[in-house]
mmCIF file of the N, C-alpha and C atoms, coordinates in Angstrom:
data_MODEL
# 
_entry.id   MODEL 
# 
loop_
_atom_site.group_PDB 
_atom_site.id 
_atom_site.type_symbol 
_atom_site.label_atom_id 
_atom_site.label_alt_id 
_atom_site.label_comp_id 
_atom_site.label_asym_id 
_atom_site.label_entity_id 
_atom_site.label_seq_id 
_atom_site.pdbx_PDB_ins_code 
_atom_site.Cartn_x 
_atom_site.Cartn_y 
_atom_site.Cartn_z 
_atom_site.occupancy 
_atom_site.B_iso_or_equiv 
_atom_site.pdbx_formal_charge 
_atom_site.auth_seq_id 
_atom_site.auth_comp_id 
_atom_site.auth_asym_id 
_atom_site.auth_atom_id 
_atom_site.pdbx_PDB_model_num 
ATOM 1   N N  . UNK A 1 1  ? 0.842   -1.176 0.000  1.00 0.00 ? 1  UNK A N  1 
ATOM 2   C CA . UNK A 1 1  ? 0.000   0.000  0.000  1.00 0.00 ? 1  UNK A CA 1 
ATOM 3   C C  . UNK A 1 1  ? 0.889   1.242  0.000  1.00 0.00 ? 1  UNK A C  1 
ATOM 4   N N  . UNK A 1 2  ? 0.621   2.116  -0.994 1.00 0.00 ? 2  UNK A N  1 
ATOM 5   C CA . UNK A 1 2  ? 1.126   3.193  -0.734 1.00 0.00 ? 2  UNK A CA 1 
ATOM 6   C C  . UNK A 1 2  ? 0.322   4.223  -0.513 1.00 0.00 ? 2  UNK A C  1 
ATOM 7   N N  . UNK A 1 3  ? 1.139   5.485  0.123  1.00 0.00 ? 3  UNK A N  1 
ATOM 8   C CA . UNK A 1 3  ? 0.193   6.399  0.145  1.00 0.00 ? 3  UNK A CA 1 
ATOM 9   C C  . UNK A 1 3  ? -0.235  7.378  -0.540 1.00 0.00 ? 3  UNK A C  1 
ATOM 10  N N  . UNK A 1 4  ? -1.829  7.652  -0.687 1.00 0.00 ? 4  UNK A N  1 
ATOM 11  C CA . UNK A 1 4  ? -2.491  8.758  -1.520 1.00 0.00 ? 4  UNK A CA 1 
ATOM 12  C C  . UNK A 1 4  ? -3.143  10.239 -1.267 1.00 0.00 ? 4  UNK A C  1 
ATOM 13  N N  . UNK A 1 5  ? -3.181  10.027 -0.596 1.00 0.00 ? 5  UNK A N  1 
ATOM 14  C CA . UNK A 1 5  ? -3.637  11.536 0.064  1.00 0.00 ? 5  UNK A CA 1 
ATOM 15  C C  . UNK A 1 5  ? -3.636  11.569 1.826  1.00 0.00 ? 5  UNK A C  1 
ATOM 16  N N  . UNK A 1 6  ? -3.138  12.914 2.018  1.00 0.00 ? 6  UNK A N  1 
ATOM 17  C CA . UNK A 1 6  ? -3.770  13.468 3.764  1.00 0.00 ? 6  UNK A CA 1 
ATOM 18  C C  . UNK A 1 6  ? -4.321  14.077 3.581  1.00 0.00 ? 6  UNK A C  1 
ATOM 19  N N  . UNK A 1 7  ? -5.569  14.191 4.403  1.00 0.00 ? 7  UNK A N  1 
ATOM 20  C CA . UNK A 1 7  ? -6.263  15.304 4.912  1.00 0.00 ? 7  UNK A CA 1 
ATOM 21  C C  . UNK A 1 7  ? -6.219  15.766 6.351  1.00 0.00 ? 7  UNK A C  1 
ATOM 22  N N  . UNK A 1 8  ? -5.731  16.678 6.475  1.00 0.00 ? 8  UNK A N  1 
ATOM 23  C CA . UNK A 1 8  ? -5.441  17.295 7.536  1.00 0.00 ? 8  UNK A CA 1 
ATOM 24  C C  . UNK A 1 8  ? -6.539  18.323 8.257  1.00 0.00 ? 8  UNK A C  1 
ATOM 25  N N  . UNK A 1 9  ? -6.660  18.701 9.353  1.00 0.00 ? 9  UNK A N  1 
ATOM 26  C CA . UNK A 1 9  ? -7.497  19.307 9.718  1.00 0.00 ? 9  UNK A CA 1 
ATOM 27  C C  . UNK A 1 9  ? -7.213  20.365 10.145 1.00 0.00 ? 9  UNK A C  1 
ATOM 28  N N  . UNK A 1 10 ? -5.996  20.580 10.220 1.00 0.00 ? 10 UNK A N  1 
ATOM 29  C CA . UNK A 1 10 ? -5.478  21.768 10.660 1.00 0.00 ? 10 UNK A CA 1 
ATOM 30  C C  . UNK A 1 10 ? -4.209  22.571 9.735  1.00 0.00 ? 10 UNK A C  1 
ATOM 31  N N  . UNK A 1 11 ? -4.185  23.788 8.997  1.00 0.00 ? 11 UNK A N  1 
ATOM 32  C CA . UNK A 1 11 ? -3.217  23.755 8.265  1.00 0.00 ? 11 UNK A CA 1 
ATOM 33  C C  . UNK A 1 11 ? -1.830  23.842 8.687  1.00 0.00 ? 11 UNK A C  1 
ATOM 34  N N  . UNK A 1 12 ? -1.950  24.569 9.987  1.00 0.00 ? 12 UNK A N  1 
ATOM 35  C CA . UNK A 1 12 ? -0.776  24.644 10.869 1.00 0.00 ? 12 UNK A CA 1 
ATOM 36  C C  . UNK A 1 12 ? -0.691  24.876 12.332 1.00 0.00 ? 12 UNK A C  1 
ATOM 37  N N  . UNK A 1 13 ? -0.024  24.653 13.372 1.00 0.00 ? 13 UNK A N  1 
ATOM 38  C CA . UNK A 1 13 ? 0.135   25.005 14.558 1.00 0.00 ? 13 UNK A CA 1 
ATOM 39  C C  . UNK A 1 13 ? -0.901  23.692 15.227 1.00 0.00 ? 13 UNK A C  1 
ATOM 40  N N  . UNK A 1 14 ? -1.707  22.593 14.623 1.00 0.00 ? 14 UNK A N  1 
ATOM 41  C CA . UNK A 1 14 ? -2.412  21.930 15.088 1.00 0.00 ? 14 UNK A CA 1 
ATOM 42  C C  . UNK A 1 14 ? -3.866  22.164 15.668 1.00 0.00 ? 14 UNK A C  1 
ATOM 43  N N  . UNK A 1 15 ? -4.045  23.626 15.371 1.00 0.00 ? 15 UNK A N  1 
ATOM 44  C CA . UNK A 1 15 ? -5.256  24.251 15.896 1.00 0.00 ? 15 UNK A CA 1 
ATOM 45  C C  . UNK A 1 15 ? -5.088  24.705 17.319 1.00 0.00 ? 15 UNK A C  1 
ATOM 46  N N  . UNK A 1 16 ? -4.664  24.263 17.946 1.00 0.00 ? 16 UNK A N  1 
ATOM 47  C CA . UNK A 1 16 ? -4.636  24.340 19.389 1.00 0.00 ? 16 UNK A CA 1 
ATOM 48  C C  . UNK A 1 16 ? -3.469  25.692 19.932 1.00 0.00 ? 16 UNK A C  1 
ATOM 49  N N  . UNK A 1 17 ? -3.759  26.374 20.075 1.00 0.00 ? 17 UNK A N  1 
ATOM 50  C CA . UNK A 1 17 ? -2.775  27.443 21.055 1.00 0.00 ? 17 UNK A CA 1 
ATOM 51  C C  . UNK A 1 17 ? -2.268  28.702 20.257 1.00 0.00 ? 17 UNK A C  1 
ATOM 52  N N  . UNK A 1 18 ? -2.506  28.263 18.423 1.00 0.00 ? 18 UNK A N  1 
ATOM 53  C CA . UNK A 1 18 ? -1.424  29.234 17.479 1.00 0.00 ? 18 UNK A CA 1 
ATOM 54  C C  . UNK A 1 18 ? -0.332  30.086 18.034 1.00 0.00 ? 18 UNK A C  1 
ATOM 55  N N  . UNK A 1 19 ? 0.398   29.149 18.558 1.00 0.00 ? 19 UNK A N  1 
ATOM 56  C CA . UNK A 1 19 ? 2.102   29.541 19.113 1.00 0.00 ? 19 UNK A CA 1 
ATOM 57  C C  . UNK A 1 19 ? 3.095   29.784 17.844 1.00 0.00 ? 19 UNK A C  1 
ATOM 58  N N  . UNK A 1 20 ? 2.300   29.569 16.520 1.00 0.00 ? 20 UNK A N  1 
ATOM 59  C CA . UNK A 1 20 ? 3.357   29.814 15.661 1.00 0.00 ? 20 UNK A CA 1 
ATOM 60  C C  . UNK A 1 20 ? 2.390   29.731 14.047 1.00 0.00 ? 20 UNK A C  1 
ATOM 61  N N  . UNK A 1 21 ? 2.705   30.588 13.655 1.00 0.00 ? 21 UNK A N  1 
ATOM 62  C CA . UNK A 1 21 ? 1.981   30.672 11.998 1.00 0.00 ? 21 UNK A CA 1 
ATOM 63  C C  . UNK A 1 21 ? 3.483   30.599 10.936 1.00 0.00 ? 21 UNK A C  1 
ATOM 64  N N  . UNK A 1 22 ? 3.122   30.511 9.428  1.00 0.00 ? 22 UNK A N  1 
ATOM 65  C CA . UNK A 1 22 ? 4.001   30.740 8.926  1.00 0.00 ? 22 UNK A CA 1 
ATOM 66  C C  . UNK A 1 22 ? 4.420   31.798 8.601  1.00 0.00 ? 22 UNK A C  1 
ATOM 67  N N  . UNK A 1 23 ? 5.493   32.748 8.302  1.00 0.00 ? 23 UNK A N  1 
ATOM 68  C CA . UNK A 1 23 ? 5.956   33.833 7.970  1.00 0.00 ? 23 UNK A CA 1 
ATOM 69  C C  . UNK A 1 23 ? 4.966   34.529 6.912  1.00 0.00 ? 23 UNK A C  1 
ATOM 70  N N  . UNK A 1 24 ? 4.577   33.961 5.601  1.00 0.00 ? 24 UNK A N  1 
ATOM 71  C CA . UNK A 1 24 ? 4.108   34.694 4.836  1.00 0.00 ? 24 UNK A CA 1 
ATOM 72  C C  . UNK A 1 24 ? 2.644   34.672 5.365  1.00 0.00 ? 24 UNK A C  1 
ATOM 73  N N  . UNK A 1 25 ? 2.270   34.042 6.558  1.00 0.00 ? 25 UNK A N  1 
ATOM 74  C CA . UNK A 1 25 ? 0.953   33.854 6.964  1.00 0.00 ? 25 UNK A CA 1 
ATOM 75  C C  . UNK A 1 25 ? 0.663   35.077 8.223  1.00 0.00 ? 25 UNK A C  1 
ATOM 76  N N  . UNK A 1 26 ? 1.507   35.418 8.482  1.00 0.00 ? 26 UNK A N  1 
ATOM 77  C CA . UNK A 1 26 ? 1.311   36.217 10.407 1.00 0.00 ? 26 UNK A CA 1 
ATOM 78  C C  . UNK A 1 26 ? 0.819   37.103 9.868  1.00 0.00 ? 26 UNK A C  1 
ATOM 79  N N  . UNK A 1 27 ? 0.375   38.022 8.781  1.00 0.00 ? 27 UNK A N  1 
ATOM 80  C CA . UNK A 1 27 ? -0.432  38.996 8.870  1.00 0.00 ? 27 UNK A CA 1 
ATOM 81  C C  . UNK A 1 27 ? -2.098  38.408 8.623  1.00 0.00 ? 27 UNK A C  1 
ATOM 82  N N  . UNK A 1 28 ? -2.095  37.664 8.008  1.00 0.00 ? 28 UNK A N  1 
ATOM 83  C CA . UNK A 1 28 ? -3.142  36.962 7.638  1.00 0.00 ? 28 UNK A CA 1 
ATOM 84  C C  . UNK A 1 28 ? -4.008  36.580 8.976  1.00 0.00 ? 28 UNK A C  1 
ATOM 85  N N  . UNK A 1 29 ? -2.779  35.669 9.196  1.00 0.00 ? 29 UNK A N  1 
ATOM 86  C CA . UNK A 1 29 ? -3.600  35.116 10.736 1.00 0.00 ? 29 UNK A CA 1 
ATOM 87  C C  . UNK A 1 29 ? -4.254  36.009 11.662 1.00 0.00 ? 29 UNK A C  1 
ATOM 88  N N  . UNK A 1 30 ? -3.601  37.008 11.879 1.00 0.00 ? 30 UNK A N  1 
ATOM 89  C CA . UNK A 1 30 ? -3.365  37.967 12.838 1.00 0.00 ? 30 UNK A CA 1 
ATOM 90  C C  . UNK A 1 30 ? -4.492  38.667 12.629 1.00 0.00 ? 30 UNK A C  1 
ATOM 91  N N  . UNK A 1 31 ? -5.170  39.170 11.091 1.00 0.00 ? 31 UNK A N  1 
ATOM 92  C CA . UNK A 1 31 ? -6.517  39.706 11.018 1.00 0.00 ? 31 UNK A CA 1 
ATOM 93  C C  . UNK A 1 31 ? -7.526  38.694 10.702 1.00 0.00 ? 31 UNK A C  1 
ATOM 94  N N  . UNK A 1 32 ? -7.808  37.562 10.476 1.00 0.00 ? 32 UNK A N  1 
ATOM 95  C CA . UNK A 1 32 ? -8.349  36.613 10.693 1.00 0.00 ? 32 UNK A CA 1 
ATOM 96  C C  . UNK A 1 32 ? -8.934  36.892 11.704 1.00 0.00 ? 32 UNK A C  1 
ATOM 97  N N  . UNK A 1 33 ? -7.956  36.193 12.532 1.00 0.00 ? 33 UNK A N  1 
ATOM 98  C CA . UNK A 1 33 ? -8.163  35.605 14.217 1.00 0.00 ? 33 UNK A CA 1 
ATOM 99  C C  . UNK A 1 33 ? -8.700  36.986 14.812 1.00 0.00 ? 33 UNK A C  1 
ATOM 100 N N  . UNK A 1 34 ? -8.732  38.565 14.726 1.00 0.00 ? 34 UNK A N  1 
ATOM 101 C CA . UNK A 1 34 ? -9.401  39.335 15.314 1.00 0.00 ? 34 UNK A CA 1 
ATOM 102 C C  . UNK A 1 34 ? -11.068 39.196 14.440 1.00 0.00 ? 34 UNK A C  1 
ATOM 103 N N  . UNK A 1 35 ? -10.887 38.639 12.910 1.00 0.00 ? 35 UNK A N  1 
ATOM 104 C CA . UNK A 1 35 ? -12.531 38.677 12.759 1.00 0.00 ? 35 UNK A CA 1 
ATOM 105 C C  . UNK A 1 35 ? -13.082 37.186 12.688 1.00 0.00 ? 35 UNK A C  1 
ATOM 106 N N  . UNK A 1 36 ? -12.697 36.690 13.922 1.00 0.00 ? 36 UNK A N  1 
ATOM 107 C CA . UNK A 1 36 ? -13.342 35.424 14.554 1.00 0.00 ? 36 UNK A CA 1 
ATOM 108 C C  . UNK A 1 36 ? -13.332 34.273 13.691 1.00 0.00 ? 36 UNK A C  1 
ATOM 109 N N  . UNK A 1 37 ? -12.362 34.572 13.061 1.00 0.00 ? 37 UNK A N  1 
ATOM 110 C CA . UNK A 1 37 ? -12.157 33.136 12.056 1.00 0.00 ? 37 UNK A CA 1 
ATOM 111 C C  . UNK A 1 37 ? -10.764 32.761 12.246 1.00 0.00 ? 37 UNK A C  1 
ATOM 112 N N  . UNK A 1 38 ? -10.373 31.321 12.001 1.00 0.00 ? 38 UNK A N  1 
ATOM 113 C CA . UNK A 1 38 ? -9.347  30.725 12.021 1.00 0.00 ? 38 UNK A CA 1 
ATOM 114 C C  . UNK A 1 38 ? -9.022  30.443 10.816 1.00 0.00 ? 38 UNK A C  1 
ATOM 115 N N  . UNK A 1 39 ? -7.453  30.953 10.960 1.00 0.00 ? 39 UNK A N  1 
ATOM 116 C CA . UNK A 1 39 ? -6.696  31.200 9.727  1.00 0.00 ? 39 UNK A CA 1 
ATOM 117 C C  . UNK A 1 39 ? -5.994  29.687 9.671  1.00 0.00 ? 39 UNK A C  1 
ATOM 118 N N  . UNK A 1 40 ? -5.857  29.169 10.732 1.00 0.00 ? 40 UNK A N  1 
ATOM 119 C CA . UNK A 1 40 ? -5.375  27.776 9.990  1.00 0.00 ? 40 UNK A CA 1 
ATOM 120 C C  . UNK A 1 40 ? -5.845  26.425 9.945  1.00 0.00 ? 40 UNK A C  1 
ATOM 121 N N  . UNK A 1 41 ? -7.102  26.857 9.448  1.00 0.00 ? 41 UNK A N  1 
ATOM 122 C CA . UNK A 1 41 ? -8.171  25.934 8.904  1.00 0.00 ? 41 UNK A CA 1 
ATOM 123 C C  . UNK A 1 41 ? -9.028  26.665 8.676  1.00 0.00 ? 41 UNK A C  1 
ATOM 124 N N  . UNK A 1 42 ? -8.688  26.943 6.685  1.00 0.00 ? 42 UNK A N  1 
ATOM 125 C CA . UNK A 1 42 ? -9.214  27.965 6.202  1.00 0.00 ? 42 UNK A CA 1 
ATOM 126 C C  . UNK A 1 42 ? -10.619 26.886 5.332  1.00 0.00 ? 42 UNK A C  1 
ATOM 127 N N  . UNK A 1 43 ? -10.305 25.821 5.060  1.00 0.00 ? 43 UNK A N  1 
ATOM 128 C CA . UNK A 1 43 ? -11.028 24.768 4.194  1.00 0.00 ? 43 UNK A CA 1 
ATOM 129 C C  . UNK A 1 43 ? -11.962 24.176 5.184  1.00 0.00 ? 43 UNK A C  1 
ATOM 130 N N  . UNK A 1 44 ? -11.821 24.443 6.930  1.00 0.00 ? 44 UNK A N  1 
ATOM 131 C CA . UNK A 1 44 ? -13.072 23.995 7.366  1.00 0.00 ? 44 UNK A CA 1 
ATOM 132 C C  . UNK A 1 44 ? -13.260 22.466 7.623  1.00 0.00 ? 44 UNK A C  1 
ATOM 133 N N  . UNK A 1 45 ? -12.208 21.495 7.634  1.00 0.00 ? 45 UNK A N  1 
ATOM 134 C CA . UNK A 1 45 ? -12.487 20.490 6.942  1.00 0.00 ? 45 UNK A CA 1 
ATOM 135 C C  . UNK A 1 45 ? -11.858 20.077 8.580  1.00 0.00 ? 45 UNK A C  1 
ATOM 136 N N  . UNK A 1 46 ? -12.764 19.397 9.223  1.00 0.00 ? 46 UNK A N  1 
ATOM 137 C CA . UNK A 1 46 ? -12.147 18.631 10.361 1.00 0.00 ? 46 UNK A CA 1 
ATOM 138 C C  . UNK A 1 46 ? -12.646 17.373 10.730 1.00 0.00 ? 46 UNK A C  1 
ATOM 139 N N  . UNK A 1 47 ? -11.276 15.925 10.655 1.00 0.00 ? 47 UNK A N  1 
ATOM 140 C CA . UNK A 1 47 ? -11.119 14.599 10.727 1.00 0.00 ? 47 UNK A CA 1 
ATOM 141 C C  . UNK A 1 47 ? -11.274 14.404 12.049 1.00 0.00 ? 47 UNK A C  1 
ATOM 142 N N  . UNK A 1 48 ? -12.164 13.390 12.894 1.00 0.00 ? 48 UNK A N  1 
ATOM 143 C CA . UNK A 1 48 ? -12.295 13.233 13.636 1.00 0.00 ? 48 UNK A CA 1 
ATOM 144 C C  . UNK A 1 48 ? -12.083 14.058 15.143 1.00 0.00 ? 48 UNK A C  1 
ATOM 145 N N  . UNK A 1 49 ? -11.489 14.245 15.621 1.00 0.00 ? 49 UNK A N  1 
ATOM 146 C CA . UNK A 1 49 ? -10.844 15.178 16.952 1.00 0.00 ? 49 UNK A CA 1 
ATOM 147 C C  . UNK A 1 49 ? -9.940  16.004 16.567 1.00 0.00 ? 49 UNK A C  1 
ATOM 148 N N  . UNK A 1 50 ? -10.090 16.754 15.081 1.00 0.00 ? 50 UNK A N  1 
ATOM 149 C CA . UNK A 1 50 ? -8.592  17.404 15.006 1.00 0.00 ? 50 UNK A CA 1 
ATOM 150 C C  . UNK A 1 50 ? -7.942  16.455 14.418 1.00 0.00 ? 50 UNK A C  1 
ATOM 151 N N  . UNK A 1 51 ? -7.904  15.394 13.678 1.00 0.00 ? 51 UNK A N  1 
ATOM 152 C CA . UNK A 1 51 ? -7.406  14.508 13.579 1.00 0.00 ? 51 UNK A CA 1 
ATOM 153 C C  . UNK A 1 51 ? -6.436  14.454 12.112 1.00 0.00 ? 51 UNK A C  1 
ATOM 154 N N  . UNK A 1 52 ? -5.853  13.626 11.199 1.00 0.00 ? 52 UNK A N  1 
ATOM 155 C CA . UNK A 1 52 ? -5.220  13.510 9.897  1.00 0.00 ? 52 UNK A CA 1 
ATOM 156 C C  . UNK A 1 52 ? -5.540  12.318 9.418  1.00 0.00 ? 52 UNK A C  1 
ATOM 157 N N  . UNK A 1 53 ? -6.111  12.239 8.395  1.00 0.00 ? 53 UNK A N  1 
ATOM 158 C CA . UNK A 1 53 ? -6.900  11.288 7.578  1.00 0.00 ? 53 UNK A CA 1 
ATOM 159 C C  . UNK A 1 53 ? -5.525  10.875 6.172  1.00 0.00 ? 53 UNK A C  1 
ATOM 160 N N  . UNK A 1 54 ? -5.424  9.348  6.527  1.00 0.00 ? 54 UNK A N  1 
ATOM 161 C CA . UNK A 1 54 ? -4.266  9.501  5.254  1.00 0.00 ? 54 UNK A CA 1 
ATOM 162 C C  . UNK A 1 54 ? -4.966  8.109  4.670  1.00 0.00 ? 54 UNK A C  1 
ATOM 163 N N  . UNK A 1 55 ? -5.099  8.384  3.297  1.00 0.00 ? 55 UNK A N  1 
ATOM 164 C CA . UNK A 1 55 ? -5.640  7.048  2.605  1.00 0.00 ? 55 UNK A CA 1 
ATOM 165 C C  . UNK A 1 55 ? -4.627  6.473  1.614  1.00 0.00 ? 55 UNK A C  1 
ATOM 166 N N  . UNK A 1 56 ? -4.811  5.307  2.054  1.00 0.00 ? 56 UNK A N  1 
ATOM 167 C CA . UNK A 1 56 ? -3.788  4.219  0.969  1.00 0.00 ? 56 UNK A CA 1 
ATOM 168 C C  . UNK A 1 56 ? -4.137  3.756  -0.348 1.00 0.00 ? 56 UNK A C  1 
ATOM 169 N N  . UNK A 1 57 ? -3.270  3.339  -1.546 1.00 0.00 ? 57 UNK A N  1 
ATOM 170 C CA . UNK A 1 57 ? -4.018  2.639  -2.311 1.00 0.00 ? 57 UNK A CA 1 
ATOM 171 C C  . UNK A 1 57 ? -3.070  1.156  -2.392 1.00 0.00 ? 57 UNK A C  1 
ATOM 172 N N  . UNK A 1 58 ? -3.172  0.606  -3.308 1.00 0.00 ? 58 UNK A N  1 
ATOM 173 C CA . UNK A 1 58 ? -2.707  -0.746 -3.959 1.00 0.00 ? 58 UNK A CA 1 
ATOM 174 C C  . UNK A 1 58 ? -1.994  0.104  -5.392 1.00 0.00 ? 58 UNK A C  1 
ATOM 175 N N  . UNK A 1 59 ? -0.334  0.199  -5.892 1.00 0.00 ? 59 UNK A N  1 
ATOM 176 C CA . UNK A 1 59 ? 0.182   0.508  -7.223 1.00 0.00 ? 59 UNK A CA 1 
ATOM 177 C C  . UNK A 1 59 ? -0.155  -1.023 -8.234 1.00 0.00 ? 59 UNK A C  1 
ATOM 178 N N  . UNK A 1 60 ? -0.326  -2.409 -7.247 1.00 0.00 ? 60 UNK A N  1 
ATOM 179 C CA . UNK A 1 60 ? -0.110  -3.466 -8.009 1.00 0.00 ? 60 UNK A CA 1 
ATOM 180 C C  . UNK A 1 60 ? -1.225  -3.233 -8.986 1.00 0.00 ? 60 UNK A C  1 
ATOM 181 N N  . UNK A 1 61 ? -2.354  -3.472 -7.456 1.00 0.00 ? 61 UNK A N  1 
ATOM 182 C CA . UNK A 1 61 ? -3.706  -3.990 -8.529 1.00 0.00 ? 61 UNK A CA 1 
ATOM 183 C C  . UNK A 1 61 ? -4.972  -3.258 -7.930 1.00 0.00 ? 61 UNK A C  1 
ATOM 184 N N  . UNK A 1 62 ? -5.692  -2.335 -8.959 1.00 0.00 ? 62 UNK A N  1 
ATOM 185 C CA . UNK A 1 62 ? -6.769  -0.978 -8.668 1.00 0.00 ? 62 UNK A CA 1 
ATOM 186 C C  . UNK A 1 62 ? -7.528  -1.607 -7.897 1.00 0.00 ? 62 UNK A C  1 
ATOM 187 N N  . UNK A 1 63 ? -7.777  -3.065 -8.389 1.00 0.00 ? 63 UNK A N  1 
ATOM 188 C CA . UNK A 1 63 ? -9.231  -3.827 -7.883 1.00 0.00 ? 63 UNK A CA 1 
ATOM 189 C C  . UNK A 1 63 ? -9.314  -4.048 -6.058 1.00 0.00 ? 63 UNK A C  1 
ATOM 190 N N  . UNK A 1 64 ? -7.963  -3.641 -5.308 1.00 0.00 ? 64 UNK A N  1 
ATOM 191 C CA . UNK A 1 64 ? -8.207  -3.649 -3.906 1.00 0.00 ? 64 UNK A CA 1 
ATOM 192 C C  . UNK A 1 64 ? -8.559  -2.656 -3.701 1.00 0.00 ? 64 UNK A C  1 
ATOM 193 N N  . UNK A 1 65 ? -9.404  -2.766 -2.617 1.00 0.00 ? 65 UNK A N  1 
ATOM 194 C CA . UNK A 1 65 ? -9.561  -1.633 -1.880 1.00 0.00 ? 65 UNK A CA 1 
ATOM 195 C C  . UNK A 1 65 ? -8.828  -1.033 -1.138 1.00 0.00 ? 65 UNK A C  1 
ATOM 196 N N  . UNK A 1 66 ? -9.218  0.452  -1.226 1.00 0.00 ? 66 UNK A N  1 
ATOM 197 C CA . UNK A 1 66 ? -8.066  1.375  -0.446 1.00 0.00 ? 66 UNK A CA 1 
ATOM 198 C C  . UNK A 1 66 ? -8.187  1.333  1.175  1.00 0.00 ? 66 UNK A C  1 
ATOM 199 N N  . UNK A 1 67 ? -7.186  1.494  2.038  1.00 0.00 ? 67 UNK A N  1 
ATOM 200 C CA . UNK A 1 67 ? -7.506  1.542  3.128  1.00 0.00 ? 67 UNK A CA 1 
ATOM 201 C C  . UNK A 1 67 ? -6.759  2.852  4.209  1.00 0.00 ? 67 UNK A C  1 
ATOM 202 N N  . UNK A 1 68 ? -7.794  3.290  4.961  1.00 0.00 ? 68 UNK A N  1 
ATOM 203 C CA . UNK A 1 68 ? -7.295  4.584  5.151  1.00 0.00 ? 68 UNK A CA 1 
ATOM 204 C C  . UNK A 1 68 ? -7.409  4.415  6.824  1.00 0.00 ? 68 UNK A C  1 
ATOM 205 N N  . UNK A 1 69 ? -6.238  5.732  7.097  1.00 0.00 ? 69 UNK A N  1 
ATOM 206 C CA . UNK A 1 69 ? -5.402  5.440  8.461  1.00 0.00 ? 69 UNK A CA 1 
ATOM 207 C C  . UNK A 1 69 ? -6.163  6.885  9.185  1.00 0.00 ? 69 UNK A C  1 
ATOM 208 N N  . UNK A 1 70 ? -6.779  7.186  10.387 1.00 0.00 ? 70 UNK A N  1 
ATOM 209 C CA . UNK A 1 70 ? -6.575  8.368  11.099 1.00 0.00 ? 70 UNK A CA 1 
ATOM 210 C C  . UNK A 1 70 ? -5.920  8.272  12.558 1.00 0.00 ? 70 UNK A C  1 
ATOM 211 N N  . UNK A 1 71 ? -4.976  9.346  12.221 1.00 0.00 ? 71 UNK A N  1 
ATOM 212 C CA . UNK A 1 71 ? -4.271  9.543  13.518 1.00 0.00 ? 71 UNK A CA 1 
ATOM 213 C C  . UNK A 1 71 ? -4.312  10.834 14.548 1.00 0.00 ? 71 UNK A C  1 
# 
């Protein structure tokens, strides 16, 4: 199995505390986060608890099914 996609739920800092944005991001964040939105999870998209969704496939043979990991 290799792997095919993550989905992540958080784009950075893990959601929790924003102790750190990226450089080309700190202004962004910074007016975001005063108009009550979170800048790093701009897509909204959240895996279980905050979680990272990574799905596998098969390169041999299409006909297995994929099987996917959250951590």
């Amino acid at each position: 199995m290799v792997l095919l996609l993550t989905i992540a739920s958080w784009e950075w800092d893990g959601g929790e505390g924003h102790s750190w944005a990226p450089q080309e991001d700190q202004a962004a964040a910074l007016a975001s986060h005063y108009a009550g939105q979170d800048p790093s999870q701009p897509t909204r998209v959240e895996v279980g608890s905050t979680d990272n969704m990574q799905i596998y496939v098969c390169p041999a043979s299409p006909e297995h099914p994929h099987t996917d990991l959250i951590q």
